[in-house]
Structures are given as structure tokens and as C-alpha cells.
PyMOL Python script that loads the backbone (N, CA, C, O; Angstrom):
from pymol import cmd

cmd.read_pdbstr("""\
ATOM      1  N   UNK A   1      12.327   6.108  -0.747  1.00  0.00           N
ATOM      2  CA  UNK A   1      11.206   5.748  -1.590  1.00  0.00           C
ATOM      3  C   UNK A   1      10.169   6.841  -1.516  1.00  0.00           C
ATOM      4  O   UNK A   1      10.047   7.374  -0.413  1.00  0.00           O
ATOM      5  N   UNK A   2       9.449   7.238  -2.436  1.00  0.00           N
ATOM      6  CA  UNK A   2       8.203   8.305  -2.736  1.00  0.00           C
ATOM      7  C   UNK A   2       7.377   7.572  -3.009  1.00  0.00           C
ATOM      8  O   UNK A   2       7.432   6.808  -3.973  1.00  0.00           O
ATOM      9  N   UNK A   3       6.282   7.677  -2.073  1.00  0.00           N
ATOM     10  CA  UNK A   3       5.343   7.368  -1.343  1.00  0.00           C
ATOM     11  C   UNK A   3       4.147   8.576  -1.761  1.00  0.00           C
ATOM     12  O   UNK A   3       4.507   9.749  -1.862  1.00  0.00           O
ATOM     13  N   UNK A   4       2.539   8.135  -2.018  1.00  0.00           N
ATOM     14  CA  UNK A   4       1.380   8.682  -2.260  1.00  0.00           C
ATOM     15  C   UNK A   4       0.197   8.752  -1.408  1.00  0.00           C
ATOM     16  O   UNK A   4      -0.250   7.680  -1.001  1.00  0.00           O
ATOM     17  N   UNK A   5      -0.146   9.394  -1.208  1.00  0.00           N
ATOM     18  CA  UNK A   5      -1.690   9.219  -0.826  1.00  0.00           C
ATOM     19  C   UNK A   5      -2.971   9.593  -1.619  1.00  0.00           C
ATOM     20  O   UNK A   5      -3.215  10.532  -2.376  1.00  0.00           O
ATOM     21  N   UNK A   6      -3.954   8.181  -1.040  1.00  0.00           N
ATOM     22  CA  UNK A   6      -5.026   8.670  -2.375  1.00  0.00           C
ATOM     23  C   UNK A   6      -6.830   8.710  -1.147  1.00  0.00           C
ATOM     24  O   UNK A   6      -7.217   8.216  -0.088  1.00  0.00           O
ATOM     25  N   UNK A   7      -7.201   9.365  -1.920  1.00  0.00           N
ATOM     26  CA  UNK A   7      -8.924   9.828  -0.598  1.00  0.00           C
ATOM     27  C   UNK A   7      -9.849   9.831  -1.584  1.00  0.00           C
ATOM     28  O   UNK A   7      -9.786  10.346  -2.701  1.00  0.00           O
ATOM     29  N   UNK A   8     -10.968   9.029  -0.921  1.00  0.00           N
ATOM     30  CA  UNK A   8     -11.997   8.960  -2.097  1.00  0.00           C
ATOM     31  C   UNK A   8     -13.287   8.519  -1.064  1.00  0.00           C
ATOM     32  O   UNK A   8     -12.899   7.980  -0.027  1.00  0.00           O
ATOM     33  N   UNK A   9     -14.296   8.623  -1.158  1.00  0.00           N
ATOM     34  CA  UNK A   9     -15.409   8.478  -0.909  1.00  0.00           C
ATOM     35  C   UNK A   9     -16.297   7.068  -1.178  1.00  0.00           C
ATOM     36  O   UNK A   9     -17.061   7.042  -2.142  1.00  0.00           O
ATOM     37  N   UNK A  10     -16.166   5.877  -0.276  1.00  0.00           N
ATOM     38  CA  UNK A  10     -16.941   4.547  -0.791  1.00  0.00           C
ATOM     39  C   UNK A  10     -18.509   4.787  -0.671  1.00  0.00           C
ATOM     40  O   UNK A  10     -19.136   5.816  -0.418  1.00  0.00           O
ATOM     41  N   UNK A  11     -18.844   3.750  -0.885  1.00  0.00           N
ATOM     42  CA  UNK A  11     -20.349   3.523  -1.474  1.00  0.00           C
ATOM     43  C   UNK A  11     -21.361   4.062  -0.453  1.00  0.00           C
ATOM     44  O   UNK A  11     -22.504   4.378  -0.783  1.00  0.00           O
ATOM     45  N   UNK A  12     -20.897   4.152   0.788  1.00  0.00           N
ATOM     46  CA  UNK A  12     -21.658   5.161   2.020  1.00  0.00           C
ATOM     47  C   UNK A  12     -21.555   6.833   2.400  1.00  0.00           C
ATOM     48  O   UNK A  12     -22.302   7.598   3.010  1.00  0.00           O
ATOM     49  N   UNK A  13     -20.212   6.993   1.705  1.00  0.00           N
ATOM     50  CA  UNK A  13     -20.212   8.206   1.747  1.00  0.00           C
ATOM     51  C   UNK A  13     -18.842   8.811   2.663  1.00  0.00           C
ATOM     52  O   UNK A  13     -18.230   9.869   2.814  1.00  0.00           O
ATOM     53  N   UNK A  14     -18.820   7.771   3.021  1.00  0.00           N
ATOM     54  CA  UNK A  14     -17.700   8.024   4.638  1.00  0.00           C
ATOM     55  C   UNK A  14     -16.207   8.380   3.258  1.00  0.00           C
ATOM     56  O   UNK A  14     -15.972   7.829   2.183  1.00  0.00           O
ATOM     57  N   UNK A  15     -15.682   9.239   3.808  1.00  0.00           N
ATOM     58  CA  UNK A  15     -14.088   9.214   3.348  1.00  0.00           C
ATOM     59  C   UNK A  15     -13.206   8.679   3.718  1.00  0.00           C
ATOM     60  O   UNK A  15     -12.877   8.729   4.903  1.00  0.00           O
ATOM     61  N   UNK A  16     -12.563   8.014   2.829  1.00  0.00           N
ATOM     62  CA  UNK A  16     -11.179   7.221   3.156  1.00  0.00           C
ATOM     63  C   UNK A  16     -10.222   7.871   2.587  1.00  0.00           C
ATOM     64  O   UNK A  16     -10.316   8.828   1.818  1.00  0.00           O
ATOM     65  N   UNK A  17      -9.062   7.209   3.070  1.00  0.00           N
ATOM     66  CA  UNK A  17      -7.562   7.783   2.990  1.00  0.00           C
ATOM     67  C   UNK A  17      -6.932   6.539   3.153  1.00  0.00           C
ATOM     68  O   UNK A  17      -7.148   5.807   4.119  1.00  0.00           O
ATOM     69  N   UNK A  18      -6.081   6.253   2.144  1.00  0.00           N
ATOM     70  CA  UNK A  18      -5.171   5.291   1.617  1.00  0.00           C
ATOM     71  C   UNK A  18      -4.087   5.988   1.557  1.00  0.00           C
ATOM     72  O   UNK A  18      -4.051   6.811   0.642  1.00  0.00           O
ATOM     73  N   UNK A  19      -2.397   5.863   2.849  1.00  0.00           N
ATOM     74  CA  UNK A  19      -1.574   6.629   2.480  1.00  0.00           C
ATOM     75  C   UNK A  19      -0.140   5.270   2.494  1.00  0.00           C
ATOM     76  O   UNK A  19      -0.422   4.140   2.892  1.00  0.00           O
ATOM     77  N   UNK A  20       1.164   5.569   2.066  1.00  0.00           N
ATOM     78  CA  UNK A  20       1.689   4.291   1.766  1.00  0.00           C
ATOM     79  C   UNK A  20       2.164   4.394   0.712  1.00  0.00           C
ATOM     80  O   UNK A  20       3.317   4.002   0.535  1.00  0.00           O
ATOM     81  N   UNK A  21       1.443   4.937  -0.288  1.00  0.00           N
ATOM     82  CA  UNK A  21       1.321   3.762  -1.331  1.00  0.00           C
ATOM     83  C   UNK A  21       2.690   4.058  -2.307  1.00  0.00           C
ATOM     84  O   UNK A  21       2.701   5.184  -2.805  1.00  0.00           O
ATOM     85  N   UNK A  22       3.785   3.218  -2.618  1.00  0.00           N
ATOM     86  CA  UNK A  22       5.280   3.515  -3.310  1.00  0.00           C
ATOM     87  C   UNK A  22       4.925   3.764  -4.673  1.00  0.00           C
ATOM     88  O   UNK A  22       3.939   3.205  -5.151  1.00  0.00           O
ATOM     89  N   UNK A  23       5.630   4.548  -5.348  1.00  0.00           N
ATOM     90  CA  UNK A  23       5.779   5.228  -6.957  1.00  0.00           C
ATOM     91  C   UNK A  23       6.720   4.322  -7.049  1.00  0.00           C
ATOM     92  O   UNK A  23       7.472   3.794  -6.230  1.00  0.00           O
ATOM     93  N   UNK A  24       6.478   4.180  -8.723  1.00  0.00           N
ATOM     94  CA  UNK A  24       7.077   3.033  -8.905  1.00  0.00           C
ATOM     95  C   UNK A  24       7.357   3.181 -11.060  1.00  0.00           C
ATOM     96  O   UNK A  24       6.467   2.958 -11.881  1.00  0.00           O
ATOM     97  N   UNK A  25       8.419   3.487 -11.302  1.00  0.00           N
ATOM     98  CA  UNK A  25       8.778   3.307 -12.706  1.00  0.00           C
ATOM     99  C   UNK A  25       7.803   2.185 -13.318  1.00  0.00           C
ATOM    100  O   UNK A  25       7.577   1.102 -12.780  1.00  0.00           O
ATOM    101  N   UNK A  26       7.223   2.665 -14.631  1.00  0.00           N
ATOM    102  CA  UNK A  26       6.906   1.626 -15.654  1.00  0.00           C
ATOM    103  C   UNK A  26       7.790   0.666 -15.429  1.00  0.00           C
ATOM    104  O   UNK A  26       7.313  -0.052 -14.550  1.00  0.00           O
ATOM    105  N   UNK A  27       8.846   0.270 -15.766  1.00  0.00           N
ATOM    106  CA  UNK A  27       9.680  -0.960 -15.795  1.00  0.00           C
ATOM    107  C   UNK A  27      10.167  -1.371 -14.662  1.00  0.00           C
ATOM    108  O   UNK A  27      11.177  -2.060 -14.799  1.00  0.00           O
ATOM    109  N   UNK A  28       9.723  -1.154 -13.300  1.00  0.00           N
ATOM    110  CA  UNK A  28      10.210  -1.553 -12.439  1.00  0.00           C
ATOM    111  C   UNK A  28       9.339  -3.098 -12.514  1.00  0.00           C
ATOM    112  O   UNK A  28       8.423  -3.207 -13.329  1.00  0.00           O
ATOM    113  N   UNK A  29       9.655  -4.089 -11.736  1.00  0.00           N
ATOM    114  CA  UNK A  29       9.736  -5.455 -11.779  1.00  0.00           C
ATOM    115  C   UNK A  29       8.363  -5.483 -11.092  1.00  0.00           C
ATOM    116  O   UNK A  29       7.443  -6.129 -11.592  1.00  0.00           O
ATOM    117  N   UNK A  30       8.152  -4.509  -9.490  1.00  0.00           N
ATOM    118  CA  UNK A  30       7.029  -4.511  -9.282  1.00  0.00           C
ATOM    119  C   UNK A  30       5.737  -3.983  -9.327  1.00  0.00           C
ATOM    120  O   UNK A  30       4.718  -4.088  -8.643  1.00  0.00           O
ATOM    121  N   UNK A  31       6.108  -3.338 -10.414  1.00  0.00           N
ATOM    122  CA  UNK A  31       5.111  -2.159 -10.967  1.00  0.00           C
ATOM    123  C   UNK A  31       3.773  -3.017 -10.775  1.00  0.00           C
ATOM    124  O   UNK A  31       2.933  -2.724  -9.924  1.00  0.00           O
ATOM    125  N   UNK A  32       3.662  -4.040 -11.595  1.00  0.00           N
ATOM    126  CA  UNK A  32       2.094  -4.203 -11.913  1.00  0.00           C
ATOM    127  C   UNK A  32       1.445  -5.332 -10.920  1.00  0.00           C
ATOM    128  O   UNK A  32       0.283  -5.738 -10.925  1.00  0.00           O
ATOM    129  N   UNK A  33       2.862  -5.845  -9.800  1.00  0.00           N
ATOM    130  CA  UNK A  33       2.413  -6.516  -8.662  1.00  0.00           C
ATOM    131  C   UNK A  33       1.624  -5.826  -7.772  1.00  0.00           C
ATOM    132  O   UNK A  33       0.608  -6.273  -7.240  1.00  0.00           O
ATOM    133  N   UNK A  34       2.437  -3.958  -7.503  1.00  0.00           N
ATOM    134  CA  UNK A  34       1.478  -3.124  -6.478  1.00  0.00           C
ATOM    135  C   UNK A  34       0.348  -2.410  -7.329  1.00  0.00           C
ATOM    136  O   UNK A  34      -0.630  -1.878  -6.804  1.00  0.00           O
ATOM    137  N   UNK A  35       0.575  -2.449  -8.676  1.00  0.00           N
ATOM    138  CA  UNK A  35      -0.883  -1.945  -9.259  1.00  0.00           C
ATOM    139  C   UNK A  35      -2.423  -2.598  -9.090  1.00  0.00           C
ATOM    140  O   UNK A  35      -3.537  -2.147  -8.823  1.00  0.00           O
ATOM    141  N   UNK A  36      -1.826  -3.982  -9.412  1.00  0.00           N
ATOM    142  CA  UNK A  36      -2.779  -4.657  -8.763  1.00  0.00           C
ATOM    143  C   UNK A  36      -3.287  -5.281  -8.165  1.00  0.00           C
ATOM    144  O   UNK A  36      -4.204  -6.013  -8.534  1.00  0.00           O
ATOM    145  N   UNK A  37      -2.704  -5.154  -6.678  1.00  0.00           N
ATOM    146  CA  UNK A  37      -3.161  -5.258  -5.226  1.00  0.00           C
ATOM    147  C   UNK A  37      -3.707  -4.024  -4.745  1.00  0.00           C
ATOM    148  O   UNK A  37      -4.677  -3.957  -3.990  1.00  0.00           O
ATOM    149  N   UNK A  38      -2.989  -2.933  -5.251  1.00  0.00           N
ATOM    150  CA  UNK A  38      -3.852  -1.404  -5.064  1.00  0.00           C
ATOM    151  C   UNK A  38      -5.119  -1.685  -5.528  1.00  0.00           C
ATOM    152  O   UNK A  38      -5.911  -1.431  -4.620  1.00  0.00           O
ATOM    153  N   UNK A  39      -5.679  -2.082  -6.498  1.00  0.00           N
ATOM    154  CA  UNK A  39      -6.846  -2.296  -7.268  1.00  0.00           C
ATOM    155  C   UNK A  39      -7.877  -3.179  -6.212  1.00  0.00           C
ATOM    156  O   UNK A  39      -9.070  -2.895  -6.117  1.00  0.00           O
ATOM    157  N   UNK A  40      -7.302  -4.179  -5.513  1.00  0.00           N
ATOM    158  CA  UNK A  40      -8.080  -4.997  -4.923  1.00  0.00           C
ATOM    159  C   UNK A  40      -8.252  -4.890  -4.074  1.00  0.00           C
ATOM    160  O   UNK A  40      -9.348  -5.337  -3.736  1.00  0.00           O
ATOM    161  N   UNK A  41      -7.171  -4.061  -2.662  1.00  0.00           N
ATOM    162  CA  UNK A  41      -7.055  -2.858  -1.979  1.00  0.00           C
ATOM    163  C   UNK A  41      -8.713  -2.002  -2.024  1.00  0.00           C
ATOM    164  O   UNK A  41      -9.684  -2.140  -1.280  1.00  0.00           O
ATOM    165  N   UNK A  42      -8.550  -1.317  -2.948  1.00  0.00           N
ATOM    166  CA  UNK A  42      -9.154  -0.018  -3.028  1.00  0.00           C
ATOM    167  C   UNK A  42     -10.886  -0.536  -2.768  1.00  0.00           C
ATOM    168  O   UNK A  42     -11.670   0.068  -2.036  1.00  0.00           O
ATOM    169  N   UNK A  43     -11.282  -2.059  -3.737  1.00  0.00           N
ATOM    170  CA  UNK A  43     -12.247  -2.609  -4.365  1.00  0.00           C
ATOM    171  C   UNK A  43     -12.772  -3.083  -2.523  1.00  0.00           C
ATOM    172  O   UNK A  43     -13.884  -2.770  -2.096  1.00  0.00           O
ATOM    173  N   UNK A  44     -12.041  -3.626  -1.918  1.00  0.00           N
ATOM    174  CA  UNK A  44     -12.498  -3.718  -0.797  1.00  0.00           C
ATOM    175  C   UNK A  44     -12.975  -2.809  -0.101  1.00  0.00           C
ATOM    176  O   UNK A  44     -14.163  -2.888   0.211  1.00  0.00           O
ATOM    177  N   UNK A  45     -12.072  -1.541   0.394  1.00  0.00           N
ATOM    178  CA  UNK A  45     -12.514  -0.550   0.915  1.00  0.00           C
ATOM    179  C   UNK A  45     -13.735   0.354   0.686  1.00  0.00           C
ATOM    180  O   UNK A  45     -14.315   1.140   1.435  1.00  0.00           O
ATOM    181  N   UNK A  46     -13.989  -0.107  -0.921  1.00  0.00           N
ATOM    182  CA  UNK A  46     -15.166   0.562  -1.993  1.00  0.00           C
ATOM    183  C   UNK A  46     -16.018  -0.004  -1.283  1.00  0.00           C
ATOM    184  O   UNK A  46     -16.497   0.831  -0.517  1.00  0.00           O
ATOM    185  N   UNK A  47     -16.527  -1.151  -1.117  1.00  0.00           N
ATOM    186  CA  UNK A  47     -17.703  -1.744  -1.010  1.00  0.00           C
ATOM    187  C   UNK A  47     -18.100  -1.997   0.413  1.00  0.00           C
ATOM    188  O   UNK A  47     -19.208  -2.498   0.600  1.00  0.00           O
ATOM    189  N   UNK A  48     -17.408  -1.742   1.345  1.00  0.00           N
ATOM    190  CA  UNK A  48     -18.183  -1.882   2.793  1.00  0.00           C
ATOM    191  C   UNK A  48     -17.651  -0.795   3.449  1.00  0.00           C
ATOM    192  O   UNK A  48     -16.591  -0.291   3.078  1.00  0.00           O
ATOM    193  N   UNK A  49     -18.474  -0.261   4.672  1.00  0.00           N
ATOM    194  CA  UNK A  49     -18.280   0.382   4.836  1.00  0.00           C
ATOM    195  C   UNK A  49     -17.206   0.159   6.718  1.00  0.00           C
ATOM    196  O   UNK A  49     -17.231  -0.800   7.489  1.00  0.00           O
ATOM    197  N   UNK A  50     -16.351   1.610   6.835  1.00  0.00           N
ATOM    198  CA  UNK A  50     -15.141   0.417   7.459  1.00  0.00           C
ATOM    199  C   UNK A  50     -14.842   1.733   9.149  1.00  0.00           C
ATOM    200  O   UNK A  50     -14.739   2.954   9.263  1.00  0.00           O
ATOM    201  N   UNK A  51     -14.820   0.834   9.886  1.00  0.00           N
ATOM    202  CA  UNK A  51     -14.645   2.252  11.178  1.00  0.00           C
ATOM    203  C   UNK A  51     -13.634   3.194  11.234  1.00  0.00           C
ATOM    204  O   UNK A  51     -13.619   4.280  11.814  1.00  0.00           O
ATOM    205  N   UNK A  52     -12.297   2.329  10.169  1.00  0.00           N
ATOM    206  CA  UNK A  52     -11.430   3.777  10.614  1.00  0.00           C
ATOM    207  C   UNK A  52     -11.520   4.317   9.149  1.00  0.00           C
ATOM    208  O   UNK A  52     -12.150   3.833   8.208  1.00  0.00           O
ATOM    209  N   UNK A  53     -10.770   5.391   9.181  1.00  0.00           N
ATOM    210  CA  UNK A  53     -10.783   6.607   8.033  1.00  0.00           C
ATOM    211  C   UNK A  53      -9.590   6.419   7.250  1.00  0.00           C
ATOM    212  O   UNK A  53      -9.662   6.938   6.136  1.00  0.00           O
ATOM    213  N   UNK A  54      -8.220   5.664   7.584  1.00  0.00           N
ATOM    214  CA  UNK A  54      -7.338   6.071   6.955  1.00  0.00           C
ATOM    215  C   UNK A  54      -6.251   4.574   7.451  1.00  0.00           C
ATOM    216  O   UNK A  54      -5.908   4.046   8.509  1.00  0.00           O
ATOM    217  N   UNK A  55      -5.969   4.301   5.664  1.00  0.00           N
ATOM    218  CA  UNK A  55      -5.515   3.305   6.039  1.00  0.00           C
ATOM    219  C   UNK A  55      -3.985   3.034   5.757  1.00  0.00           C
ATOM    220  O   UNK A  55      -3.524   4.071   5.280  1.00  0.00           O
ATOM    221  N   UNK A  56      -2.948   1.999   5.864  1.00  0.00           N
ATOM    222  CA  UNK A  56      -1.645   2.523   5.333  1.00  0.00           C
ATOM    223  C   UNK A  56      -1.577   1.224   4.203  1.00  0.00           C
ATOM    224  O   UNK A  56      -1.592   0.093   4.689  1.00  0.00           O
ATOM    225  N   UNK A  57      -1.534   1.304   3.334  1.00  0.00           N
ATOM    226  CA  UNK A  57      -1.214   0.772   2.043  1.00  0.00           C
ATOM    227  C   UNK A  57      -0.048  -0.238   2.268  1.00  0.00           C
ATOM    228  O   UNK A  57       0.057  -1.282   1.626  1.00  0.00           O
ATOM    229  N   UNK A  58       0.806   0.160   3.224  1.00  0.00           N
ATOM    230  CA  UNK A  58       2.650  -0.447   3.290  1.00  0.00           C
ATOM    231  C   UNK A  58       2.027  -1.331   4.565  1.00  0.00           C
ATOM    232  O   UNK A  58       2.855  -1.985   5.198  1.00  0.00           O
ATOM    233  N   UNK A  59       1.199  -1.373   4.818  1.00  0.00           N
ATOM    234  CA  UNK A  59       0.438  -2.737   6.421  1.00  0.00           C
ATOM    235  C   UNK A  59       0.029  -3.686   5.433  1.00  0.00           C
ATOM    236  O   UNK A  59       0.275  -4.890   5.498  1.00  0.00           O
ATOM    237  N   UNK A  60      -0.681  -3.045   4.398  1.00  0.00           N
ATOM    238  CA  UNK A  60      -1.395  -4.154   3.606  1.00  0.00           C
ATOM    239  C   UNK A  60      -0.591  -5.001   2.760  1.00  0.00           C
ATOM    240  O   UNK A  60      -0.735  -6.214   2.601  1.00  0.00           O
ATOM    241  N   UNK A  61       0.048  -4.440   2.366  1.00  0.00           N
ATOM    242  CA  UNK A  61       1.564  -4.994   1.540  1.00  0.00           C
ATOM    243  C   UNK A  61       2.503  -6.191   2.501  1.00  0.00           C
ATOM    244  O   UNK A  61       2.696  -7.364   2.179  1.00  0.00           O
ATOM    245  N   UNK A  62       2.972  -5.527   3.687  1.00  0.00           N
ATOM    246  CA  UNK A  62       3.492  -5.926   4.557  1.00  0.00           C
ATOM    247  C   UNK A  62       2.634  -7.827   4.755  1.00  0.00           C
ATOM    248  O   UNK A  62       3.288  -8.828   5.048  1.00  0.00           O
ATOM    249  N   UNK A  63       1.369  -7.811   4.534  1.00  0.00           N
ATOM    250  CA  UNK A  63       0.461  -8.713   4.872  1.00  0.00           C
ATOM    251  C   UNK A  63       0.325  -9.473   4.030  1.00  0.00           C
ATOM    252  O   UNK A  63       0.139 -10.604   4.480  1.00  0.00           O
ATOM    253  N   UNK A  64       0.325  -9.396   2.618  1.00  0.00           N
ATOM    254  CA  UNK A  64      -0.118  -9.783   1.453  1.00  0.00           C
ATOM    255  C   UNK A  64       1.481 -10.200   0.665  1.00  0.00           C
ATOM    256  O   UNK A  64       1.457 -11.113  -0.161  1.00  0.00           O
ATOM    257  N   UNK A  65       2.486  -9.674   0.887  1.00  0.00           N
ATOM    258  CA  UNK A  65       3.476 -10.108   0.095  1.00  0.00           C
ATOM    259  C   UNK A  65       4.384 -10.583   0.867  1.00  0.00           C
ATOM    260  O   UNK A  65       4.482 -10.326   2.067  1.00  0.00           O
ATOM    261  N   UNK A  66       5.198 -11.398   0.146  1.00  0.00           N
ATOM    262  CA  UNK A  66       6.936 -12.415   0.679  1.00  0.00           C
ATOM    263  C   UNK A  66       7.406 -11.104   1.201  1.00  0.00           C
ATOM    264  O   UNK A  66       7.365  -9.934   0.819  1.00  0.00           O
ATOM    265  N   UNK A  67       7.891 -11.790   2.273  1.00  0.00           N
ATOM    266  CA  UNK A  67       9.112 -11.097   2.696  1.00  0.00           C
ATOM    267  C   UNK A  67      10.299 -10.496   1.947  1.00  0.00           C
ATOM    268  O   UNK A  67      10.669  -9.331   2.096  1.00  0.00           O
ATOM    269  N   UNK A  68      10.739 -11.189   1.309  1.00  0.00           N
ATOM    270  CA  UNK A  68      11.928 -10.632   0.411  1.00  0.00           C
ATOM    271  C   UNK A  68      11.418  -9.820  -1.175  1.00  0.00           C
ATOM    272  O   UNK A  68      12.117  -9.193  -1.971  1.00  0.00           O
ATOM    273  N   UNK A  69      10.305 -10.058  -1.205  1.00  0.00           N
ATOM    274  CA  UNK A  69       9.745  -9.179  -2.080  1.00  0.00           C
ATOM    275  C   UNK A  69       9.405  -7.565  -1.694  1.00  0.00           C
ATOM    276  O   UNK A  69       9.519  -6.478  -2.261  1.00  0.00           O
ATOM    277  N   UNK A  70       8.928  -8.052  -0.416  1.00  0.00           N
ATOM    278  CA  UNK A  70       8.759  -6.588   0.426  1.00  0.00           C
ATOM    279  C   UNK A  70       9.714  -5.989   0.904  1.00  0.00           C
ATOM    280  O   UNK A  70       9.627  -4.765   1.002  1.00  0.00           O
ATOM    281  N   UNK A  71      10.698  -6.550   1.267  1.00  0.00           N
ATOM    282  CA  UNK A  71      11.941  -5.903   1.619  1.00  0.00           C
ATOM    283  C   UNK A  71      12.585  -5.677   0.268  1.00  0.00           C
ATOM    284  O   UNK A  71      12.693  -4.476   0.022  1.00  0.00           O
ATOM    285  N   UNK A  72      12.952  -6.318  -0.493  1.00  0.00           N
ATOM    286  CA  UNK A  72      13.170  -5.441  -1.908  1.00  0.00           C
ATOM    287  C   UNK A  72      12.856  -4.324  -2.528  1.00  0.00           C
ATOM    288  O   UNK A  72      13.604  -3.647  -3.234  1.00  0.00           O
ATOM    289  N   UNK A  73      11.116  -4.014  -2.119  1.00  0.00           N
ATOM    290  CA  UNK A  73      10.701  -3.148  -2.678  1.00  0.00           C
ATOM    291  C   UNK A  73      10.923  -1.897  -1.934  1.00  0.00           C
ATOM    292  O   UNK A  73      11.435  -0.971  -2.563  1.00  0.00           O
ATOM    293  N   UNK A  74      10.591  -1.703  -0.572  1.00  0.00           N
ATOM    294  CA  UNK A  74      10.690  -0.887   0.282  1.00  0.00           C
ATOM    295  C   UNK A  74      12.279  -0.203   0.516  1.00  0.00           C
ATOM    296  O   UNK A  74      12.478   0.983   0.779  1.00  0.00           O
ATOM    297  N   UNK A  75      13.518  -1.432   0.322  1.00  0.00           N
ATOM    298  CA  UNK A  75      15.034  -0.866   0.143  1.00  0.00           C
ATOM    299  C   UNK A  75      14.830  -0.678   2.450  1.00  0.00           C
ATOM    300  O   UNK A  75      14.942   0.354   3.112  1.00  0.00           O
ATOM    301  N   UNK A  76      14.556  -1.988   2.905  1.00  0.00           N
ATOM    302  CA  UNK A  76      14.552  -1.985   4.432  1.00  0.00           C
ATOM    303  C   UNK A  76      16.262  -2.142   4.465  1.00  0.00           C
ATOM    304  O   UNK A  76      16.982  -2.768   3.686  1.00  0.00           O
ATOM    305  N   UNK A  77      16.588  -1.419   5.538  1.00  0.00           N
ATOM    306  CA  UNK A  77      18.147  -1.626   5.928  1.00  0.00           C
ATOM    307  C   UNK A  77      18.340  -2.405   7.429  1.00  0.00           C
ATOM    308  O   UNK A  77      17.511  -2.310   8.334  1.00  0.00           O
ATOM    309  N   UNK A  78      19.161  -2.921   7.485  1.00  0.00           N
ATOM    310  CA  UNK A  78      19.099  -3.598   8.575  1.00  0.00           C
ATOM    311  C   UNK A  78      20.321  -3.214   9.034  1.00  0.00           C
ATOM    312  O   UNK A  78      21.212  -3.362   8.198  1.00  0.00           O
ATOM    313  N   UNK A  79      20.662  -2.769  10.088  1.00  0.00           N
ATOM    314  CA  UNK A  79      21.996  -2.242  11.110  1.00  0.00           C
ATOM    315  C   UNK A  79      22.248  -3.050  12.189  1.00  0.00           C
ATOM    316  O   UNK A  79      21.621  -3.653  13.060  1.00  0.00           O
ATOM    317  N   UNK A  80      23.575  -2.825  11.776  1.00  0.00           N
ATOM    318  CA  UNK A  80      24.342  -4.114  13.025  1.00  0.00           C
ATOM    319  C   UNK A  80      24.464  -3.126  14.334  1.00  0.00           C
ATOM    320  O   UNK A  80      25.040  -2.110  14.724  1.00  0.00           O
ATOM    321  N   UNK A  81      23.307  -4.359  14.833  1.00  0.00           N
ATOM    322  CA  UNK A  81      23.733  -3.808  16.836  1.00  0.00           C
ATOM    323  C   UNK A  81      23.157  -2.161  16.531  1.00  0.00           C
ATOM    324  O   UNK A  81      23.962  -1.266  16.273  1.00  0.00           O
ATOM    325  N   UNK A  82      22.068  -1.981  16.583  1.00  0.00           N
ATOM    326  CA  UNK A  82      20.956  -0.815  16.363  1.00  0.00           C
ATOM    327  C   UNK A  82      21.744   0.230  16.334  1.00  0.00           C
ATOM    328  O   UNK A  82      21.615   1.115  17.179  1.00  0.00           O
ATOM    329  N   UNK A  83      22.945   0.314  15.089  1.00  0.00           N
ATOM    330  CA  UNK A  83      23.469   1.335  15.192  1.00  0.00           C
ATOM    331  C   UNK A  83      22.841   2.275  14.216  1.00  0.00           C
ATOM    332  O   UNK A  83      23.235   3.439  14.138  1.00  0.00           O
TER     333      UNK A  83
END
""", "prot")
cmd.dss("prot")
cmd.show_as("cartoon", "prot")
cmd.util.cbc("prot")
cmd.orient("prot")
């Protein structure tokens, strides 16, 4: 999976770093599920100001979506007996 990072400056000034975040085809199924949680994502981070600098997009996901949605999206493999 290809993966982005995005840095921007909230309402204090401090810089953030949002890295994580999956590319994703127009027609993919979850296109406009991670578009707009990115959006609400970002809207949070905008407005207060936060101690760390850099956050991972795929924690927040991990938190916010089904399991089998997230493992769908991500393509997680699971190996028999940690091979």
C-alpha cells in the first residue's frame, strides 16, 4: 500500500505531521470513508493545540474503523505459526 504524509501548521503555530495516510483510487469502495475521517482528523488537530508533533493517520483508523474494514483496506496478512 502507498502511503502519504501531510504537515501543516494549526491555529498556534506549532507544526504537525500527519503520516499514514493510504492512496486510494477514485473508485475504490473506501475512498470517501478515509477522505472523510482525514477531514475530521485534520479539523481536530486544527483547532487545539496538541504536545506531540507527528501523528500516524493508520492509529487513528485503527481506532475509528471495524476491524474487517481495516484489515481490508490495509491488505494485513496473517502467517501461520509466525512464519
Amino acid at each position: 500500500m502507498l502511503c502519504k504524509s501531510l504537515e501543516f501548521k494549526n491555529v498556534d503555530g506549532q507544526k504537525i505531521k500527519v503520516i499514514n495516510i493510504p492512496v486510494l483510487e477514485t473508485n475504490s469502495s473506501y475512498y470517501f470513508m478515509i477522505q472523510a475521517r482525514l477531514q475530521i482528523f485534520i479539523s481536530f488537530l486544527y483547532q487545539q493545540p496538541h504536545e506531540k508533533r507527528c501523528y500516524s493517520f493508520r492509529e487513528y483508523l485503527k481506532r475509528k474503523m471495524s476491524w474487517t474494514d481495516y484489515k481490508n483496506l490495509f491488505c494485513i496478512k496473517e502467517f501461520k505459526d509466525n512464519a
